[in-house]
N, C-alpha and C positions, 0 to 999 in steps of 0.2 A: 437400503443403501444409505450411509451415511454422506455428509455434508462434503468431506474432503473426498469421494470415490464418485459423488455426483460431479463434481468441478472438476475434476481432472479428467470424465467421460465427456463433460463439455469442450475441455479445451484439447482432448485428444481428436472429437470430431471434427472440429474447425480447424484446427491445424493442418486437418488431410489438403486445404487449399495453397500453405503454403506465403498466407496473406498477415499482415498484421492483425493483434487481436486488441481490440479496447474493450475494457471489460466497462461498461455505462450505466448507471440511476441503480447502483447496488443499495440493497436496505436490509441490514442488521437489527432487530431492533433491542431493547436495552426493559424491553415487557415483557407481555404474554406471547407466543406464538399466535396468527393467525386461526382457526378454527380450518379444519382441510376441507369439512363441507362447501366452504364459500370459492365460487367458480370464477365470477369475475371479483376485483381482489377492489375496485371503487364501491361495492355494496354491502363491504365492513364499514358501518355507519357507528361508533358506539361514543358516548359522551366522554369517559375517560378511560386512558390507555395509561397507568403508569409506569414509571421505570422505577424497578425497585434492585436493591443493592445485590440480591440473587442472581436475578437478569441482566444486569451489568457486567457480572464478571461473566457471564455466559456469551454476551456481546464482545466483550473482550477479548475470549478466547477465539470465537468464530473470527473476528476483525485479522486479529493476529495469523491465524491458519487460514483466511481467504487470502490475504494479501500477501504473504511467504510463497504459498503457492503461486500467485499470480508474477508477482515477483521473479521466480525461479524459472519462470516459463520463456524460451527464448523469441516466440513471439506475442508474447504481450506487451504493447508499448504503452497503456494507458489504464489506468485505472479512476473509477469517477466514484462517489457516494453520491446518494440522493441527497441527502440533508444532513450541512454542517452539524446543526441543532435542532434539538426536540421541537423549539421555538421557531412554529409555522411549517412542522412538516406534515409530509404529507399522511394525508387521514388522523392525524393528531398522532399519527406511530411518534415510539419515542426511540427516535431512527436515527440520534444526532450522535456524534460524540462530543457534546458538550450538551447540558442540563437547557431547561428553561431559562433558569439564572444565571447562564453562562460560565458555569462553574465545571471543570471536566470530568470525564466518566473514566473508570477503567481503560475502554477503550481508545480513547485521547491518550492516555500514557503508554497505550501498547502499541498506538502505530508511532507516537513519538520516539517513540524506544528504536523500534526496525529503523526510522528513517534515519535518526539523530545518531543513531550508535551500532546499530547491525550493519547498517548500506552504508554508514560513513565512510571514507577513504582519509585517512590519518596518516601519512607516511614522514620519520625524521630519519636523516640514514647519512650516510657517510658514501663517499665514492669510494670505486676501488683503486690501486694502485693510477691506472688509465684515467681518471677523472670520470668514472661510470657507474649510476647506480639504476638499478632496475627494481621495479613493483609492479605487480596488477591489482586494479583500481576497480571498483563498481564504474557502468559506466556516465560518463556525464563532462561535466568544467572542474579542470582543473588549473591552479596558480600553484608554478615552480619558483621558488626563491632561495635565492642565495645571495646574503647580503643584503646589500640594497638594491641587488637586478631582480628582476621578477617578468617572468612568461608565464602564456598563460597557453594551457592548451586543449583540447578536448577528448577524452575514448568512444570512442562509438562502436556499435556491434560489429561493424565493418572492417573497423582499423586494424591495423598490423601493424608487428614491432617499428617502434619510429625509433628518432633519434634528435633530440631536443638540446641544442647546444645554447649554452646563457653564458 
């Protein structure tokens, strides 16, 4: 069973409640895979763990396909990594998306990418005849402006058609 048929068995199980899901201390790493023999996962003890430009775009792709799925899920509301950067994580994994040097990995441009430009909400539009223009938006804060008035308003999973006059 592959990576994305395992995550979607997770979040089909937990769902049967119904409850919010935060997905927490997720670790991708940008190395070698852990060894399967090892049971408890604190007694990979090894001096060095690199990340090489192989494993990189491997972390990238999993980053990108963990997080679309997660994404797409209608009750996931939180998503967390274990460690921004390589620098101080944990067991020395190279679990960041960002280098030792702070310089970024594949994976920094792949969730950059989803957040900055797939889930962006960009809308330029013209009303209709009525003074009426409609969009659906990822959800989150949004600023309507026209001119020099400006509202600001929120989508949440909740909401229904509103009606926002400026």
């Amino acid at each position: 069973m592959g990576g994305r048929e395992k995550l979607e068995e997770v979040l089909e199980r937990f769902s049967q409640f119904g409850l919010p899901i935060h997905f927490t201390e997720n670790t991708l790493t940008s190395g070698h895979i852990m060894p399967p023999e090892i049971e408890d996962l604190n007694d990979y003890q090894i001096s060095d763990w690199p990340s090489t430009p192989e494993f990189e775009e491997r972390q990238a792709n999993e980053v990108e396909e963990m997080y679309t799925i997660l994404f797409e899920h209608p009750l996931v509301e939180a998503i967390s990594n274990w460690s921004f950067s390589d620098d101080g994580a944990w067991l020395g994994a190279p679990a960041g998306f960002i280098r030792k040097d702070n310089s970024p990995k594949p994976s920094y441009q792949a969730l950059k990418k989803l957040i900055k430009e797939d889930w962006h909400t960009m809308v330029t539009g013209t009303t209709d005849t009525n003074g009426i223009i409609s969009f659906e938006g990822i959800l989150g804060d949004y600023d309507l402006k026209y001119d020099d008035k400006k509202v600001n308003f929120t989508l949440t999973k909740d909401a229904k058609t509103e009606q926002i006059m400026i």
